[in-house]
C-alpha positions as a Markdown table, in Angstrom:
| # | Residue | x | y | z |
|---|---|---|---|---|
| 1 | Unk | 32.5 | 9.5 | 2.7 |
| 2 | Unk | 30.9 | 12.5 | 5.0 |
| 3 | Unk | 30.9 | 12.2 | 8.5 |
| 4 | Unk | 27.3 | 11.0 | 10.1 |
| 5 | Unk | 25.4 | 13.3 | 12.6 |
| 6 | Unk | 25.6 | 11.2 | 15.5 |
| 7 | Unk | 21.7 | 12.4 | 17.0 |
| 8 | Unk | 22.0 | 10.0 | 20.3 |
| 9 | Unk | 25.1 | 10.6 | 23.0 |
| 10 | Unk | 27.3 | 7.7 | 23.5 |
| 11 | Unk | 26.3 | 5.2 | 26.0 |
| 12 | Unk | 27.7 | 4.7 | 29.3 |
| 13 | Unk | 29.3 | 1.3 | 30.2 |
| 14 | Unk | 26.0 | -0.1 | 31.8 |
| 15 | Unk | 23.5 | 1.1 | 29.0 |
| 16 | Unk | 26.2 | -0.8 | 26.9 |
| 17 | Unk | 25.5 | -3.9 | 28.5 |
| 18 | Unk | 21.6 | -3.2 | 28.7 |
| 19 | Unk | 21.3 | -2.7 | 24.9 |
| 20 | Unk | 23.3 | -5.7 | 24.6 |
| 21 | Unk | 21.2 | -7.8 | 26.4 |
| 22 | Unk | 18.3 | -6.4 | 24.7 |
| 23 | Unk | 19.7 | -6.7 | 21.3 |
| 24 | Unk | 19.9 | -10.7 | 22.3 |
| 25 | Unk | 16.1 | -10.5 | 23.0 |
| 26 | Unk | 15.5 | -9.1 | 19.6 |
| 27 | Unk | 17.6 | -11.1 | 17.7 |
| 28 | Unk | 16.4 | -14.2 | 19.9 |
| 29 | Unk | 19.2 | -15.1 | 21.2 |
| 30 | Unk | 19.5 | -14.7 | 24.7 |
| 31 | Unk | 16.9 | -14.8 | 27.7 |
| 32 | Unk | 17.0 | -11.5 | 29.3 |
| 33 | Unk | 14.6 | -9.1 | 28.1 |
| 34 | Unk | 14.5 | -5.5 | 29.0 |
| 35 | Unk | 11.8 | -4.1 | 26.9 |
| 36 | Unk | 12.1 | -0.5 | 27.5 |
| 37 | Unk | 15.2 | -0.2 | 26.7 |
| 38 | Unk | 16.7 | 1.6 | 23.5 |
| 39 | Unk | 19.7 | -0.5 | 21.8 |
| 40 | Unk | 22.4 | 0.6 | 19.0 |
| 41 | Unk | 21.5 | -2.2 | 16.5 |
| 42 | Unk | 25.2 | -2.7 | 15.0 |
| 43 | Unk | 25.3 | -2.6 | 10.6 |
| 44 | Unk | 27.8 | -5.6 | 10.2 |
| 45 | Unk | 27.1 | -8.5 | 7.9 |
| 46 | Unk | 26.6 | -10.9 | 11.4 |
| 47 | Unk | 23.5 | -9.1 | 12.1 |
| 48 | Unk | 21.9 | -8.4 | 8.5 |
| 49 | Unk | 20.4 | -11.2 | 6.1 |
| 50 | Unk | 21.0 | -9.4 | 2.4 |
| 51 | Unk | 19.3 | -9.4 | -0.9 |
| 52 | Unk | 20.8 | -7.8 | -3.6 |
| 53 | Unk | 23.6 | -5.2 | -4.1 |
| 54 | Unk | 24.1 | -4.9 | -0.4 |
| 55 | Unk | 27.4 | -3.6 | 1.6 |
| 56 | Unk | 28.8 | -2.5 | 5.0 |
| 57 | Unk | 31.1 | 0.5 | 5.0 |
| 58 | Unk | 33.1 | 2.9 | 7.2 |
| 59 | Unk | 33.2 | 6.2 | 7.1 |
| 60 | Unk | 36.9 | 8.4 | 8.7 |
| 61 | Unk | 35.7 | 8.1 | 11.7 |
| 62 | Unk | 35.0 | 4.4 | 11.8 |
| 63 | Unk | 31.3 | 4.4 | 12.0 |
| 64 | Unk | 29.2 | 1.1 | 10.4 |
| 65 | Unk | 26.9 | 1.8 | 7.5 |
| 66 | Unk | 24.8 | -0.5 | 5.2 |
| 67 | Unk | 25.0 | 0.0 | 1.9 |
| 68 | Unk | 21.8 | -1.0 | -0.5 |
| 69 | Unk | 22.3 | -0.2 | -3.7 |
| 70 | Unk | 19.9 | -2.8 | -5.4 |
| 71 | Unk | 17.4 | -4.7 | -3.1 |
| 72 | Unk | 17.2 | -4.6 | 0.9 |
| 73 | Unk | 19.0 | -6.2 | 4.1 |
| 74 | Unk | 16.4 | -8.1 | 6.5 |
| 75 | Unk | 17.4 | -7.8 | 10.3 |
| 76 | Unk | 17.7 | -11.7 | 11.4 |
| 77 | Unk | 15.9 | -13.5 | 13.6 |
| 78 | Unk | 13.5 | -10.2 | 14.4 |
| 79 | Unk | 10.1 | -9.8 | 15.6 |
| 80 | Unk | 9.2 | -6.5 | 15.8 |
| 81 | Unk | 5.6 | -5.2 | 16.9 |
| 82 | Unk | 5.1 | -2.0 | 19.3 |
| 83 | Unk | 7.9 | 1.2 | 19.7 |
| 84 | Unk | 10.2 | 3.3 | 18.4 |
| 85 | Unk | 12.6 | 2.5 | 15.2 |
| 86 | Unk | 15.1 | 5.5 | 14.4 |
| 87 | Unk | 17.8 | 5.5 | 11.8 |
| 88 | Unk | 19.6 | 8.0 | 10.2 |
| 89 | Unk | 19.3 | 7.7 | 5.9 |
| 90 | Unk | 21.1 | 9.2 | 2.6 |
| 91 | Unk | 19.1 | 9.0 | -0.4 |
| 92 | Unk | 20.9 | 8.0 | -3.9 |
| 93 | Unk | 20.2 | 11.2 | -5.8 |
| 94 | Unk | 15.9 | 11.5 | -5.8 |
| 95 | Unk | 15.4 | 7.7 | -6.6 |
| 96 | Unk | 12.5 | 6.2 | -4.4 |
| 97 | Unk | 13.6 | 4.0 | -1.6 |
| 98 | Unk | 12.1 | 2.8 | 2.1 |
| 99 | Unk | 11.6 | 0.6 | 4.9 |
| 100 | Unk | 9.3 | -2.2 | 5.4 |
| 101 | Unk | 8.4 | -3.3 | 9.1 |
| 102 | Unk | 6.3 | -6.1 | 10.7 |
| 103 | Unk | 7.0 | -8.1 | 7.2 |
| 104 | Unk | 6.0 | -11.4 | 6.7 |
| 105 | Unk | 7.4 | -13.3 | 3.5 |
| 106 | Unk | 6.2 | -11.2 | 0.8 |
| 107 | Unk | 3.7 | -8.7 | 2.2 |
| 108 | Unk | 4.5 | -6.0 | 5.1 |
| 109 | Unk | 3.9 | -2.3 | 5.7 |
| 110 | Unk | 6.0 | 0.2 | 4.2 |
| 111 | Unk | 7.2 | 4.0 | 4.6 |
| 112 | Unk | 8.3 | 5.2 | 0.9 |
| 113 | Unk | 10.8 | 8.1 | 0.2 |
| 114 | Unk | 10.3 | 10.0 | -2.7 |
| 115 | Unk | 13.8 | 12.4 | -2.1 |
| 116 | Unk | 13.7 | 15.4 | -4.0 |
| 117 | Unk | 14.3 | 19.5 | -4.1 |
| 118 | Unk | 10.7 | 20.0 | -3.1 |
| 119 | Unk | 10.2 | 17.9 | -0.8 |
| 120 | Unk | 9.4 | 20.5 | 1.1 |
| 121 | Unk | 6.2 | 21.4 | -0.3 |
| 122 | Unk | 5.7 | 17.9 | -2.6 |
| 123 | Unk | 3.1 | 15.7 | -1.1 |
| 124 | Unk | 4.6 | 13.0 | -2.8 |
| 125 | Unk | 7.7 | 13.1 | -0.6 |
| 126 | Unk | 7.1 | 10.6 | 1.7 |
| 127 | Unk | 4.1 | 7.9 | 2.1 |
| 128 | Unk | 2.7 | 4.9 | 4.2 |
| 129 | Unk | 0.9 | 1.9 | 2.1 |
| 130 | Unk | 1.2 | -1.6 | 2.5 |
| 131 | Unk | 3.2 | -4.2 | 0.3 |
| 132 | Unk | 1.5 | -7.5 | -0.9 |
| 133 | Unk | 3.1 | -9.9 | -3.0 |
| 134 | Unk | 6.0 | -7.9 | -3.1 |
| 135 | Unk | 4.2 | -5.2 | -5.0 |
| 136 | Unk | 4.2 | -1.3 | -3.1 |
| 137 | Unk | 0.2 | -0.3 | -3.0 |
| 138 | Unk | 1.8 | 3.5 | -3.2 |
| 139 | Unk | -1.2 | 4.1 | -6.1 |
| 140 | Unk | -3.9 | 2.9 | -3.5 |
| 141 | Unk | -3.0 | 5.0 | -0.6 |
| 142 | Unk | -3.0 | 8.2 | -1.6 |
| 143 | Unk | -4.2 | 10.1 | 1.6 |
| 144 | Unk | -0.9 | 8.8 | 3.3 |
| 145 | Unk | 1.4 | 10.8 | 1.6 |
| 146 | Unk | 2.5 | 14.3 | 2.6 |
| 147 | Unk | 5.5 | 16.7 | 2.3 |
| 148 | Unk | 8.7 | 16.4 | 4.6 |
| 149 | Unk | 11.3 | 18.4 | 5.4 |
| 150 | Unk | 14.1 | 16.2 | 3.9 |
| 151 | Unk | 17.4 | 17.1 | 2.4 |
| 152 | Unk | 17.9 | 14.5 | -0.9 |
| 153 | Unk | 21.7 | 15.2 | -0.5 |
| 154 | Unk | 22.3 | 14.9 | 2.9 |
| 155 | Unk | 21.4 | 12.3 | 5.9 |
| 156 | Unk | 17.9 | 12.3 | 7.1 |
| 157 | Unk | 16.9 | 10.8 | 10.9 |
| 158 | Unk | 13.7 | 9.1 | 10.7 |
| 159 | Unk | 11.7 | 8.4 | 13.3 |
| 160 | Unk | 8.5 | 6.0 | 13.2 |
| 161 | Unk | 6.6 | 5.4 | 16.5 |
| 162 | Unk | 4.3 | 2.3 | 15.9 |
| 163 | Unk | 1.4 | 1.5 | 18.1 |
| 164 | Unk | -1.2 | -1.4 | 17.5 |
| 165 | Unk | -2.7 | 0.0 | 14.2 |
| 166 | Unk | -1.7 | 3.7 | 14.3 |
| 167 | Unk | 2.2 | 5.0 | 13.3 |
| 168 | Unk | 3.7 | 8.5 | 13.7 |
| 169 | Unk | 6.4 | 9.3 | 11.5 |
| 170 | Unk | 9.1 | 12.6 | 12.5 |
| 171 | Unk | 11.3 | 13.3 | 9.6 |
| 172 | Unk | 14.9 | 15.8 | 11.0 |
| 173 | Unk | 13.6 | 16.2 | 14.7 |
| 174 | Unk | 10.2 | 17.4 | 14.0 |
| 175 | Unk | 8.3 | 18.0 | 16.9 |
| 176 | Unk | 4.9 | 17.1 | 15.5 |
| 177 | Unk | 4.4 | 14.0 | 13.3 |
| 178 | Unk | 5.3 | 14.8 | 9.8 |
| 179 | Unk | 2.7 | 12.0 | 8.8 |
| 180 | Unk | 0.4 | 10.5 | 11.0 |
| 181 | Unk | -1.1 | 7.0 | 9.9 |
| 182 | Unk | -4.4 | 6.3 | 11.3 |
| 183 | Unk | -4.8 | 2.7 | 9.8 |
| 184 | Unk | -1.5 | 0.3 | 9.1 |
| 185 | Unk | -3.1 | -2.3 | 6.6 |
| 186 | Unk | -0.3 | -4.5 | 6.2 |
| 187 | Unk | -2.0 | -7.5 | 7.8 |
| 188 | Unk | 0.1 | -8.4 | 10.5 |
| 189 | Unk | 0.9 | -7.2 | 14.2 |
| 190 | Unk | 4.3 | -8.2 | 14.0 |
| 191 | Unk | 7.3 | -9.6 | 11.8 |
| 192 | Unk | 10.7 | -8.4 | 10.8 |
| 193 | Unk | 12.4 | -5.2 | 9.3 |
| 194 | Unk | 14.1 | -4.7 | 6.3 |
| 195 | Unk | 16.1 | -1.4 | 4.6 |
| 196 | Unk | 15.2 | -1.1 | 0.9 |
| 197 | Unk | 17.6 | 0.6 | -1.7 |
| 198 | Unk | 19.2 | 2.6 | -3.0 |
| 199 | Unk | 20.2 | 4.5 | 0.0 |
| 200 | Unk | 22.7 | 3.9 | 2.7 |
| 201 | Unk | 21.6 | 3.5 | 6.9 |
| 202 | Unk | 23.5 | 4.0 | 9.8 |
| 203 | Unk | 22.6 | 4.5 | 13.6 |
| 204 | Unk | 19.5 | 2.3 | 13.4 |
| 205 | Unk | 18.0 | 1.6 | 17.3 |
| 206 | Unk | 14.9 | 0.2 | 18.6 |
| 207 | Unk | 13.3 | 0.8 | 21.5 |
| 208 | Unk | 10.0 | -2.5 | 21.9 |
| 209 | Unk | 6.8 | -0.6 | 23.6 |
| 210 | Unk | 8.0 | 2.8 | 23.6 |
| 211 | Unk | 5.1 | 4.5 | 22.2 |
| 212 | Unk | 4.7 | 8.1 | 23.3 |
| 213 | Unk | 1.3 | 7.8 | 24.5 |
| 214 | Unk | 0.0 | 6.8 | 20.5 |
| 215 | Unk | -3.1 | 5.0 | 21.0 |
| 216 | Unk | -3.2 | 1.3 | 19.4 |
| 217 | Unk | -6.6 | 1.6 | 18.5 |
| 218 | Unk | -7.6 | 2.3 | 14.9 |
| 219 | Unk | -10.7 | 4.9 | 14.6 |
| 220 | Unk | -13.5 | 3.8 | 13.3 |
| 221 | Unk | -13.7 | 3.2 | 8.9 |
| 222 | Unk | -16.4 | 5.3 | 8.0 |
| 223 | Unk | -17.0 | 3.8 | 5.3 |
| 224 | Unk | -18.3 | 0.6 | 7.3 |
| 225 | Unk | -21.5 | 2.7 | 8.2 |
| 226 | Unk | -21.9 | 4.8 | 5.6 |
| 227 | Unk | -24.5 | 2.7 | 3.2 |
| 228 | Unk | -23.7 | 4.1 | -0.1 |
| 229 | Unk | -20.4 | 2.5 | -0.5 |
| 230 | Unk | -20.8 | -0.7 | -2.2 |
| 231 | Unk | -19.2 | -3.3 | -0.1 |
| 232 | Unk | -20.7 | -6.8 | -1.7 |
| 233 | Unk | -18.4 | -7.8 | -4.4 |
| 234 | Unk | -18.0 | -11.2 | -5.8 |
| 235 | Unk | -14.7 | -11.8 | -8.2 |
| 236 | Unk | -13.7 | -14.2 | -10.6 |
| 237 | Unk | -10.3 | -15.6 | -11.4 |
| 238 | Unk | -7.7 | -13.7 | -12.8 |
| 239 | Unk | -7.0 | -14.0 | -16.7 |
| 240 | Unk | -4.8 | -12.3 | -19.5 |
| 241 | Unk | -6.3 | -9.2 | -20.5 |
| 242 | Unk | -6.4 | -9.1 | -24.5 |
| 243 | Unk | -4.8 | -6.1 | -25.4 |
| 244 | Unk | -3.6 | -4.2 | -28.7 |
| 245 | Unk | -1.0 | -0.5 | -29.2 |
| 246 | Unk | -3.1 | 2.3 | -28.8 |
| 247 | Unk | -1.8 | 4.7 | -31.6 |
| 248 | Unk | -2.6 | 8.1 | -29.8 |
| 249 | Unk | -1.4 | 7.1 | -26.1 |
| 250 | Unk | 1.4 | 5.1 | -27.5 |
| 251 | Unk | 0.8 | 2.2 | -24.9 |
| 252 | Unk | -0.7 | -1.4 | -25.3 |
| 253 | Unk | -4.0 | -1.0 | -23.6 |
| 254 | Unk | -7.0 | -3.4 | -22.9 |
| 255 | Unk | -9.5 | -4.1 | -25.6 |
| 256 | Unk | -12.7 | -3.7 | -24.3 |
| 257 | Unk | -14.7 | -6.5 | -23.0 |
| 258 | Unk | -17.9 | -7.3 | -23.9 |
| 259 | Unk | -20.5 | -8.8 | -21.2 |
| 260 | Unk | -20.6 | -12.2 | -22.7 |
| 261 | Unk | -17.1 | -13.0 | -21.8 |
| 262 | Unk | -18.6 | -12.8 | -17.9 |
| 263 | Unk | -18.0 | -15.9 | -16.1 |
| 264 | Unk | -20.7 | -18.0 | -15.7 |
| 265 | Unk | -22.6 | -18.6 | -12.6 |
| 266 | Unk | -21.2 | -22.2 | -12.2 |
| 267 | Unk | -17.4 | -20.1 | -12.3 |
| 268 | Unk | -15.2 | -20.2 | -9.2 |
| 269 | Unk | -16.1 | -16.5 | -7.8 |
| 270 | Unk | -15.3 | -15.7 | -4.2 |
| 271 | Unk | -16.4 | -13.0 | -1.8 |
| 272 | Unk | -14.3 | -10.2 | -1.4 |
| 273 | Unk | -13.5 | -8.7 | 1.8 |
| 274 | Unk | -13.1 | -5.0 | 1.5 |
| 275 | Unk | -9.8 | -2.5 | 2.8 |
| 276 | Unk | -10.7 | 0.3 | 4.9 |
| 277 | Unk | -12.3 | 3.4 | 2.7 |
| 278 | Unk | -14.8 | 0.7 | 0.9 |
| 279 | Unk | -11.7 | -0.3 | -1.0 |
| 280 | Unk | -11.7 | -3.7 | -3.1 |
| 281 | Unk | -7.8 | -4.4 | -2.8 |
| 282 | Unk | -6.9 | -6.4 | -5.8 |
| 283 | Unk | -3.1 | -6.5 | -5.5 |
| 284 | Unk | -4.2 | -7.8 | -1.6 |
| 285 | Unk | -5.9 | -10.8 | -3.4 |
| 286 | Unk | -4.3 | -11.2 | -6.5 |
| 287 | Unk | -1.0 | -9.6 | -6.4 |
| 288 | Unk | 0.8 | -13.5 | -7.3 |
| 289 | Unk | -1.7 | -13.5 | -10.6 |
| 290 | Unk | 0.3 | -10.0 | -12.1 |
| 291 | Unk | 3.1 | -11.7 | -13.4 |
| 292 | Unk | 5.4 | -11.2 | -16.8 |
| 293 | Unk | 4.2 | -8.4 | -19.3 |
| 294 | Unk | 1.0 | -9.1 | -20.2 |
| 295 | Unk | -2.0 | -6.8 | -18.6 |
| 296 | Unk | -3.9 | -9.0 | -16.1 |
| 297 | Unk | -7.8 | -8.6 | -16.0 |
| 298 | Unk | -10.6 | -9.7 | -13.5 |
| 299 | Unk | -14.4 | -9.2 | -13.3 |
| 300 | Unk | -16.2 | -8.1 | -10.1 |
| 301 | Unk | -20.2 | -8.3 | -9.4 |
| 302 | Unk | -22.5 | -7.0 | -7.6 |
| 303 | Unk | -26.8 | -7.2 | -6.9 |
| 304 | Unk | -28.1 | -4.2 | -6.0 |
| 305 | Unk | -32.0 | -4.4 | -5.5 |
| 306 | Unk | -34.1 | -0.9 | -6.3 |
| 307 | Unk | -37.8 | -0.8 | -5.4 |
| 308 | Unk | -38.7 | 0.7 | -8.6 |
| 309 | Unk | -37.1 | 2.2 | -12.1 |
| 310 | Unk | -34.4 | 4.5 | -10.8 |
| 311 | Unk | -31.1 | 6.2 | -11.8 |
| 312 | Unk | -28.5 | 6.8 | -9.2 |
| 313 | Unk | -25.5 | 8.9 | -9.3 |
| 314 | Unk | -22.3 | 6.9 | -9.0 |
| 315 | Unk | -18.8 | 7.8 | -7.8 |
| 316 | Unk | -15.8 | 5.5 | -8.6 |
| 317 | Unk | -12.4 | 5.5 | -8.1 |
| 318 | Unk | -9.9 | 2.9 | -9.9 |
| 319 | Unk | -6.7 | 1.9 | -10.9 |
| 320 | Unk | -5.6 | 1.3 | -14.6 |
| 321 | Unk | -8.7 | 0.7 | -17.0 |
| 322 | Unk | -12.5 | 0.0 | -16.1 |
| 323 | Unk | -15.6 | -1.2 | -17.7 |
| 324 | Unk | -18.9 | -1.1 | -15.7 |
| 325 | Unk | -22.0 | -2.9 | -16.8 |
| 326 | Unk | -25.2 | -2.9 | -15.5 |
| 327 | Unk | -28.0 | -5.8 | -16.7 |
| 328 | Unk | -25.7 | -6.1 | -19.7 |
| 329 | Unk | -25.2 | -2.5 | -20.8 |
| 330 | Unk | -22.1 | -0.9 | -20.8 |
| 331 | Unk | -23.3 | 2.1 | -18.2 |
| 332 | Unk | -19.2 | 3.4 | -18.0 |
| 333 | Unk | -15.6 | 3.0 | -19.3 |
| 334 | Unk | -12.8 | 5.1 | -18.5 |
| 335 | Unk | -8.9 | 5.0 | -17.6 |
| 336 | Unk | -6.7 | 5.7 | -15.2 |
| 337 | Unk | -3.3 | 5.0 | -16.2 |
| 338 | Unk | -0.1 | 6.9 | -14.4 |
| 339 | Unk | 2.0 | 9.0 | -16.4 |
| 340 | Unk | -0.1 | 9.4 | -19.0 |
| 341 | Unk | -1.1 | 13.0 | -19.7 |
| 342 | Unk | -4.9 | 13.1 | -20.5 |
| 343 | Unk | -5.3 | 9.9 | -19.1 |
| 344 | Unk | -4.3 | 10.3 | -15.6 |
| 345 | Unk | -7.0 | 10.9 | -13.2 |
| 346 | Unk | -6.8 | 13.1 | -10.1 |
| 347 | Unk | -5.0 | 13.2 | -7.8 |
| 348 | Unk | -2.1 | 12.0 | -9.9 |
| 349 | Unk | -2.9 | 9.0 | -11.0 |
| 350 | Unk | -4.3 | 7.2 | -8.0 |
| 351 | Unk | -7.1 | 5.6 | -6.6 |
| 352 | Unk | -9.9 | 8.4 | -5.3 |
| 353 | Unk | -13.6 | 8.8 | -5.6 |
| 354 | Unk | -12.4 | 11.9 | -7.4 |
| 355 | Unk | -11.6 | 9.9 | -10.5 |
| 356 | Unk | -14.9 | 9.5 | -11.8 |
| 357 | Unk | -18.7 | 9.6 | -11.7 |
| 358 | Unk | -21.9 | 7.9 | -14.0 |
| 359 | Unk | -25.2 | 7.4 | -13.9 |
| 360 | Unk | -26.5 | 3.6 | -13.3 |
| 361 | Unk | -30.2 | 3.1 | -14.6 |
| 362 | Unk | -31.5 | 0.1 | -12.7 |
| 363 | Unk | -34.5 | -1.2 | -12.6 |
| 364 | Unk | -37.3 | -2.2 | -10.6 |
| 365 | Unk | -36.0 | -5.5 | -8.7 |
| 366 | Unk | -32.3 | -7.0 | -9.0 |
| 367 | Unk | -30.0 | -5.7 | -11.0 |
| 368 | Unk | -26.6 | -7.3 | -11.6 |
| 369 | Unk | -23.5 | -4.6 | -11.4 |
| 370 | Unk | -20.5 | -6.1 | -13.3 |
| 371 | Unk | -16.8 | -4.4 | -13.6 |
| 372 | Unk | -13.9 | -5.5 | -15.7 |
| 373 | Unk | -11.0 | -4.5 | -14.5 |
| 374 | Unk | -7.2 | -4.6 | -15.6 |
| 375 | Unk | -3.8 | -3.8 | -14.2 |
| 376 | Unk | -2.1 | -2.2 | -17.1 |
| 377 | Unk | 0.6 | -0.3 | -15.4 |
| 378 | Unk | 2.9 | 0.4 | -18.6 |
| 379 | Unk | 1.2 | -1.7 | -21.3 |
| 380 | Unk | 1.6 | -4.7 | -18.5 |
| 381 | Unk | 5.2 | -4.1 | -18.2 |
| 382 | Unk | 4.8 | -2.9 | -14.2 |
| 383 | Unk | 2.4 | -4.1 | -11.2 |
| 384 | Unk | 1.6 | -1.8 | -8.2 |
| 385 | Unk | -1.6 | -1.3 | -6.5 |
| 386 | Unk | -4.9 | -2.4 | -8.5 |
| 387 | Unk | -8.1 | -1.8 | -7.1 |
| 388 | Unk | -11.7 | -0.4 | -6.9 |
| 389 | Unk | -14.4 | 1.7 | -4.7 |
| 390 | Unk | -17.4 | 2.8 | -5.5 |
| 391 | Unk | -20.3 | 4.8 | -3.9 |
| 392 | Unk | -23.9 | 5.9 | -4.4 |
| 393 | Unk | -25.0 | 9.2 | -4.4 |
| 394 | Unk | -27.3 | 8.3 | -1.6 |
| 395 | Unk | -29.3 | 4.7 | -0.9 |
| 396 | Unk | -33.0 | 6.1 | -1.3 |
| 397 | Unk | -34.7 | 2.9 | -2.8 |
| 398 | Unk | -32.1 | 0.7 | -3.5 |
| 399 | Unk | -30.5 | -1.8 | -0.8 |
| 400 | Unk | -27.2 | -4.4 | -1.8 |
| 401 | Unk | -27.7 | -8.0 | -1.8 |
| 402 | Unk | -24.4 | -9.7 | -0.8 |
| 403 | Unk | -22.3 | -12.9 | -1.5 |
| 404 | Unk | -24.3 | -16.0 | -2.0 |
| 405 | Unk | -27.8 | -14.2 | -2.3 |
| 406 | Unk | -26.3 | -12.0 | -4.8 |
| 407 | Unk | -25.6 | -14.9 | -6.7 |
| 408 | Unk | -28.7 | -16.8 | -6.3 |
| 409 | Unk | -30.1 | -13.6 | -7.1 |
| 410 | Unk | -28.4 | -12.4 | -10.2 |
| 411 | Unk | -30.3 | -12.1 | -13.2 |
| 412 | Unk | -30.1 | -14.9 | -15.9 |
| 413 | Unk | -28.1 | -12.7 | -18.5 |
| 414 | Unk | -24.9 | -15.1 | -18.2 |
């Protein structure tokens, strides 16, 4: 095995004991803290939980490195929230690999390496999303992925600052952030850290609250003022998605529903609360629901209220495959499915308003908005992100009526 760069100098008898103290913090087992202070954290078996194909190696030199060839090693007993994480990583030829940080159980936020010869141009090298249920959102995210100047055959040193909401990430001692994430959705402030394969790690150090000056502060989600987006969503329960081969794309796909299958009103639907962009997350909610290889399907609705006969110009972005209804007619079907040439929208195959556009005719007073939607990621075999957003050309006459009043208000087609 190749000898690692080493990208810190060796530490002086008193930094030793420093970092050792302050590896005791992190781990919690000791009392002294010095929070400030960077520490070596050592890649031995006493200091790593494992999942998986997992192993600890030495290189000629006698240098530790973890091994993960299937699943990831969790650093025990760690609660991670504000600083600086830095390891040094080789990639397993250009398979996809990461890290996950303040994880809790099964959901966490991620970084995602997509190694290959282009990386250098590819803005599918690396990307942030967040993990729920164990599934990666990479498919939801798509403007957190960019193009990184990593070698796939060679060690890497990453670098991920983390402050409050925001993360920088420098890939090979960039000087600038080589991705800069403005909003960490993973839905918690803290938790532990875990190394994903395959790749192999080595040099890993933390430094708590070292932040270079990177506000914790979110900006604002435009799409919280901006009225077009439609934000009032109710959904119903998951259920399995009928589904049959579809001779020209070769895949099992969803037959389409038809609007009497709707829940009715006395169903158990729930409010949605939305992701940042507008976004209804449905791996967030029902990520435990996509389980097995059948194709999982659920049916969101909406009121929106127009003061008199209109059309308005819709934008929607989606996962998988889509039906929208409006007062019982089928105003729009289309799919997204990755992979599939023809059938995979842009920008490759992930969520954007770019994916599509329809007209919805509404009428004077309420009109009920219903979607079916299903995550058929290879004919049901796969689950990653699932999800929804849609906007209006422009609010001019119409306004949304949300949660219970949507209900109360729906019309009495089901």
């Amino acid at each position: 095995m190749s000898t690692i760069p080493r990208s810190a100098s060796s530490a002086k008898a008193l930094n030793r004991l420093h970092s050792s103290l302050l590896f005791s913090f992190i781990v919690g087992l000791s009392q002294p803290i010095f929070a400030f202070e960077k520490t070596d954290i050592p890649m031995t078996p006493a200091t790593w939980q494992t999942t998986g194909d997992v192993s600890f190696q030495h290189d000629q030199v006698k240098q530790d490195i973890l091994v993960v060839n299937k699943g990831y090693a969790e650093l025990k007993n760690t609660n991670f929230s504000n600083g600086t994480i830095e390891f040094d990583t080789k990639f397993v030829e250009e398979r996809i690999t990461g890290i996950t940080f303040r994880q809790h159980d099964d959901a966490a936020d991620a970084l995602y390496f997509r190694p290959s010869a282009g990386c250098v141009v590819s803005d599918e090298c690396i990307q942030y999303m967040p993990t729920a249920h164990h599934l990666f959102e990479w498919d939801l995210y798509g403007q957190y992925q960019t193009h990184a100047p990593i070698n796939p055959n060679d060690w890497n040193h990453i670098k991920l600052v983390l402050s409050g909401a925001r993360m920088n990430v420098f890939i090979n001692g960039a000087h600038a952030p080589t991705l800069a994430v403005g909003t960490l959705v993973g839905g918690f402030t803290d938790g532990s850290i875990r190394l994903h394969g395959p790749a192999s790690y080595a040099h890993l150090s933390i430094e708590p609250n070292v932040v270079d000056g990177l506000p914790a502060k979110a900006p604002m989600d435009s799409a919280k003022r901006d009225l077009r987006y439609v934000d009032h969503w109710l959904a119903s329960k998951p259920f399995v998605m009928p589904s049959r081969m579809d001779a020209v794309l070769q895949e099992n796909t969803g037959i389409d529903p038809v609007y009497s299958s709707v829940p009715k009103l006395t169903a158990s639907w729930k409010p949605i609360a939305l992701d940042p962009g507008g976004m209804v997350n449905l791996t967030r909610w029902y990520g435990d629901a996509q389980t097995g290889q059948t194709i999982t399907g659920i049916w969101l609705k909406t009121t929106v209220n127009a003061d008199h006969d209109r059309i308005k110009h819709v934008d929607i972005g989606w996962t998988r495959e889509v039906w929208v209804f409006v007062n019982g007619k089928l105003a729009f079907q289309s799919k997204n499915l990755y992979g599939i040439k023809g059938f995979s929208k842009e920008p490759g195959g992930r969520l954007s308003l770019t994916n599509g556009s329809f007209d919805l005719t509404l009428r004077k007073g309420a009109n009920q908005v219903v979607v079916a939607i299903d995550d058929n990621f290879a004919g049901g075999q796969q689950h990653w992100g699932w999800g929804l957003v849609m906007r209006l050309a422009n609010t001019d006459g119409v306004r949304q009526i949300g949660g219970a009043i949507a209900k109360a208000n729906a019309p009495g087609a089901f």
